[in-house]
N, C-alpha and C positions, 0 to 999 in steps of 0.2 A: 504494500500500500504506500509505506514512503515513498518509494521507487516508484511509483504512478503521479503521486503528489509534485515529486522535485523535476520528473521528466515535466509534466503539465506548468509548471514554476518558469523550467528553463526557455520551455515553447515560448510562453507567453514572451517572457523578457527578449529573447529574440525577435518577435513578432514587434516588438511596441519598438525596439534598437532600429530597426530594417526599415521602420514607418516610420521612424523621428527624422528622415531626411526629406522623406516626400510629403508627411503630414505638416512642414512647417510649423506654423503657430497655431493647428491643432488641438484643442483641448481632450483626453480622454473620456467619454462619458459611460462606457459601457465595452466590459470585458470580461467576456463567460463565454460560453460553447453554445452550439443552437440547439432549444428547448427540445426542437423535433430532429426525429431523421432524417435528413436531403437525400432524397432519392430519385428526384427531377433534376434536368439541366440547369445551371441557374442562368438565367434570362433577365430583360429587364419588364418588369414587373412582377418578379418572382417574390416574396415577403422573406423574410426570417423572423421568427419566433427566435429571442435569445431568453435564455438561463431565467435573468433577472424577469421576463414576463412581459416585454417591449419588443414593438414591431417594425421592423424597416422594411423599406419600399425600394426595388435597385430600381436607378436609373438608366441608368449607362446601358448600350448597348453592346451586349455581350451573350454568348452562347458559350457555357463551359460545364463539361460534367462532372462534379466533385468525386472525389475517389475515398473521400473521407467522411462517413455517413452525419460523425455530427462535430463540424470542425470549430474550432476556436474563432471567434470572435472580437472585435475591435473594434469600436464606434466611436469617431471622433466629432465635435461638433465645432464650425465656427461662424458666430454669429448665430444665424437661423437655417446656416446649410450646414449639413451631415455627410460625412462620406464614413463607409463599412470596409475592412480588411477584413476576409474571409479567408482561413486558412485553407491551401490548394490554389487559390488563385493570385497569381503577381501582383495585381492593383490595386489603389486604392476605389471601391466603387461612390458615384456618387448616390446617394439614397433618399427618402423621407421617413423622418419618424411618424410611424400611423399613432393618433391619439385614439381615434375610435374606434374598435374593434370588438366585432360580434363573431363567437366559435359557437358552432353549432353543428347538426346533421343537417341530410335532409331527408324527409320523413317518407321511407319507402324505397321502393325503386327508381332511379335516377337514368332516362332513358337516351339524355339529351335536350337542346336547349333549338329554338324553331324560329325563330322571329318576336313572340310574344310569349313564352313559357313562363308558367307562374312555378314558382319553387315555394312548398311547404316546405316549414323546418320542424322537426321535434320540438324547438320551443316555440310552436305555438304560431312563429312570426311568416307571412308569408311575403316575397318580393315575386318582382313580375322584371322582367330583363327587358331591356332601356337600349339595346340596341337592335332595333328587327334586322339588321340586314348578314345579322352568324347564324350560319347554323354547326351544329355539331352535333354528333353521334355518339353515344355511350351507352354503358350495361356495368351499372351499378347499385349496386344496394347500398343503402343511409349510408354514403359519402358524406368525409367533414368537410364543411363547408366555414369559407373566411371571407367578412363583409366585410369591410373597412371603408372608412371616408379619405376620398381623397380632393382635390382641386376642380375635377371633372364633374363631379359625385359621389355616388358608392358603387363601391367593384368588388367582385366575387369571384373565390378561385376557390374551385371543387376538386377535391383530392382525387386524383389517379386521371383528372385532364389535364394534357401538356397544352395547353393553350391559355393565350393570356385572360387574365382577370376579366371579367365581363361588367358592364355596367349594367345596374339594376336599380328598380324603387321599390321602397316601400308600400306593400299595400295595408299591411295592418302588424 
């Protein structure tokens, strides 16, 4: 266990050494591992869930497959923009921190999203997708599901879809 402890110690301090050149005037605001397993490409629009229970948004365009299911972590802030160093990948990404975020299922079989598909969730809540012109095709049962606010609206990323966030609204 020490030996797990002082390897994740060293990580880190190398991670933060290696980014004190490129992060500049940087502030550190968050450094832990991601909450979930990364089993998707990360992309831009992909989120991370870290450790502490805080959500970032990649901007940047990028397509890379992580090799490391739940890597280490580094959120620097300055001012009101964020960028993320993601262990596995060289750069620093640009990000948002999501404030509002709803985790939930969706209640049932999940077949796909059509132009106007309403999505019931186990809590209760239902949204209706805000953009008709996707369509996509799936075969899922109570996939979780990630709402979050962002600048556009609200977008929705449904677990074991590699496609980006969808825009949706509230209907109740």
């Amino acid at each position: 266990m020490k030996k797990k402890i002082s390897f994740c110690i060293v990580l880190l301090a190398t991670m933060l050494t290696a980014d004190a050149q490129t992060a500049g005037n940087l502030k550190v605001i968050d450094s832990t591992t991601s909450f979930d397993r990364i089993t998707e490409t990360i992309t831009r629009g992909a989120v991370i869930k870290t450790s502490t229970l805080h959500f970032y948004e990649i901007n940047d365009k990028i397509s890379q497959k992580l090799f490391i299911a739940q890597p280490q972590v580094v959120v620097y802030q300055d001012g009101k923009k964020y960028r993320i160093k993601i262990e596995g990948i060289d750069k620093l990404l640009t990000c948002n921190k999501i404030q509002e975020v709803i985790e939930s299922n969706i209640d049932g079989y999940f077949k796909g999203w059509d132009g106007n598909t309403t999505f019931t969730l186990i809590n209760q809540q239902e949204w209706i997708q805000d953009n008709p012109t996707r369509t996509i095709f799936a075969n899922l049962y109570r996939p979780a599901v990630l709402i979050y606010l962002t600048a556009e609206g609200y977008k929705m990323k449904i677990a074991g879809v590699e496609e980006d966030p969808i825009l949706v609204k509230k209907l109740r």
